[in-house]
C-alpha beads as a LAMMPS data file, in Angstrom:
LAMMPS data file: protein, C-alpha beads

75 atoms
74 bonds

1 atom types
1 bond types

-500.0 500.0 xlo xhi
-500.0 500.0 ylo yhi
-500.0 500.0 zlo zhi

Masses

1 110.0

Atoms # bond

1 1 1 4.334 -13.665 -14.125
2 1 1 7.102 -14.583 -11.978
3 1 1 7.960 -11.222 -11.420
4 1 1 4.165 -9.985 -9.911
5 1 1 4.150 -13.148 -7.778
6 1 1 7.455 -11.962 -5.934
7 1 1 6.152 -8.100 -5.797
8 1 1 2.743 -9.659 -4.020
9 1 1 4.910 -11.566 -1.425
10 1 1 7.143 -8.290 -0.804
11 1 1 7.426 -7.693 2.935
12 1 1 6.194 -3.953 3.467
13 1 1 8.337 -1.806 4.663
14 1 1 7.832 1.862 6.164
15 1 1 8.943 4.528 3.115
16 1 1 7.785 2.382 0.355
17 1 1 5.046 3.465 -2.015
18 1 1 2.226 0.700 -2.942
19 1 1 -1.274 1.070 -4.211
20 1 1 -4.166 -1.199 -4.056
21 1 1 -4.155 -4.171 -5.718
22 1 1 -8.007 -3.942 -6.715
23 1 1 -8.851 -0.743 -6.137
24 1 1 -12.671 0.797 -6.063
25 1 1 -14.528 1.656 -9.576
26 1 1 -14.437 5.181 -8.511
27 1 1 -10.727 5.096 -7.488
28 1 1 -7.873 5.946 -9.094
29 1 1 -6.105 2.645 -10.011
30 1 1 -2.894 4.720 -10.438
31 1 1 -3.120 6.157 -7.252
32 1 1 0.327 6.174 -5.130
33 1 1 0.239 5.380 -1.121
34 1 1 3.008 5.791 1.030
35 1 1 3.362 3.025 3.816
36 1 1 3.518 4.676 7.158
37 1 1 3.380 1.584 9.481
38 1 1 3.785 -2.167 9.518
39 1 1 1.661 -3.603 11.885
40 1 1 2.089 -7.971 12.088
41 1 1 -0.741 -9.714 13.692
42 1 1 -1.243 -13.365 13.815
43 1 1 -3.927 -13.834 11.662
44 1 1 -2.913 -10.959 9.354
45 1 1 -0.072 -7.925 8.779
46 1 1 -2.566 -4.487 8.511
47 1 1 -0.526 -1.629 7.227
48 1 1 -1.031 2.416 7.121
49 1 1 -0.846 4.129 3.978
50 1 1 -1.610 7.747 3.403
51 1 1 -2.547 8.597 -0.616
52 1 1 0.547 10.693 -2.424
53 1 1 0.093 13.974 -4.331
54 1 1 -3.415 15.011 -3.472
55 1 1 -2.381 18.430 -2.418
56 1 1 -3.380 18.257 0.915
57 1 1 -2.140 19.970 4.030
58 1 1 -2.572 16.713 6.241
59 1 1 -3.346 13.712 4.109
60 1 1 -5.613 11.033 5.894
61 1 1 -4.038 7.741 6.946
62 1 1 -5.944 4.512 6.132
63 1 1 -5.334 1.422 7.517
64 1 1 -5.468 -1.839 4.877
65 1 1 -4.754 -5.309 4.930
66 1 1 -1.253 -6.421 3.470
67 1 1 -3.016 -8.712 0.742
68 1 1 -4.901 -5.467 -0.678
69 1 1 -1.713 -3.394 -1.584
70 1 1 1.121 -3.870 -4.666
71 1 1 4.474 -3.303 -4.202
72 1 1 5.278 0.170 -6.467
73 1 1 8.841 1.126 -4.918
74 1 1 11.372 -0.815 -3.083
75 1 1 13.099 1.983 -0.486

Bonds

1 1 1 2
2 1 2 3
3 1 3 4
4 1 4 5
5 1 5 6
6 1 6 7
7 1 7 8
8 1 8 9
9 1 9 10
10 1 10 11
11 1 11 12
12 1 12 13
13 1 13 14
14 1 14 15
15 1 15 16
16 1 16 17
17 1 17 18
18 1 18 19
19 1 19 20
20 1 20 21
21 1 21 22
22 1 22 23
23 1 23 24
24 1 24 25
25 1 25 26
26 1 26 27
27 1 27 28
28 1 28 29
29 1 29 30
30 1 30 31
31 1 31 32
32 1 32 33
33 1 33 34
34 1 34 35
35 1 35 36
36 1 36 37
37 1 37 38
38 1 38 39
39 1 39 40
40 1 40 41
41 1 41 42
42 1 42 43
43 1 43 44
44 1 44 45
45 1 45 46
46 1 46 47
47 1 47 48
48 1 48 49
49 1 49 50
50 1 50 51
51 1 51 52
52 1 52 53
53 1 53 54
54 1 54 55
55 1 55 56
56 1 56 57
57 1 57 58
58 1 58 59
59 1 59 60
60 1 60 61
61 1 61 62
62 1 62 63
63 1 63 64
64 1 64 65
65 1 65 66
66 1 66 67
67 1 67 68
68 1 68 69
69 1 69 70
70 1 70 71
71 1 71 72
72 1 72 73
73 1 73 74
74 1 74 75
């Protein structure tokens, strides 16, 4: 328990891979993100991911709070 608390309170860094904490019911819960930017507001810290191995020439960048993602991989 210890463990998940600390990977929740990570500080995101650009080059690590995440994925959502609770994802969609038509989402892949497995599904890998890379973090792109870091972007610290006041009220919040929104970050970009783009989604990992989906094949795709240019993958789409999304742009999620910081409380929505899991730490996967520390770079």
């Amino acid at each position: 328990m210890l463990n998940s608390a600390l990977i929740l309170m990570s500080v995101f860094k650009i080059g690590q891979v995440v994925r959502f904490l609770k994802p969609f019911p038509d989402e892949d819960p497995q599904q890998p993100y890379l973090v792109k930017e870091v972007k610290n507001g006041q009220e919040s810290t929104r970050i970009d991911i783009s989604p990992l191995n989906l094949g795709l020439a240019f993958p789409p960048v999304y742009t999620v709070r910081s409380t929505e993602l899991i730490l996967v991989e520390q770079v």
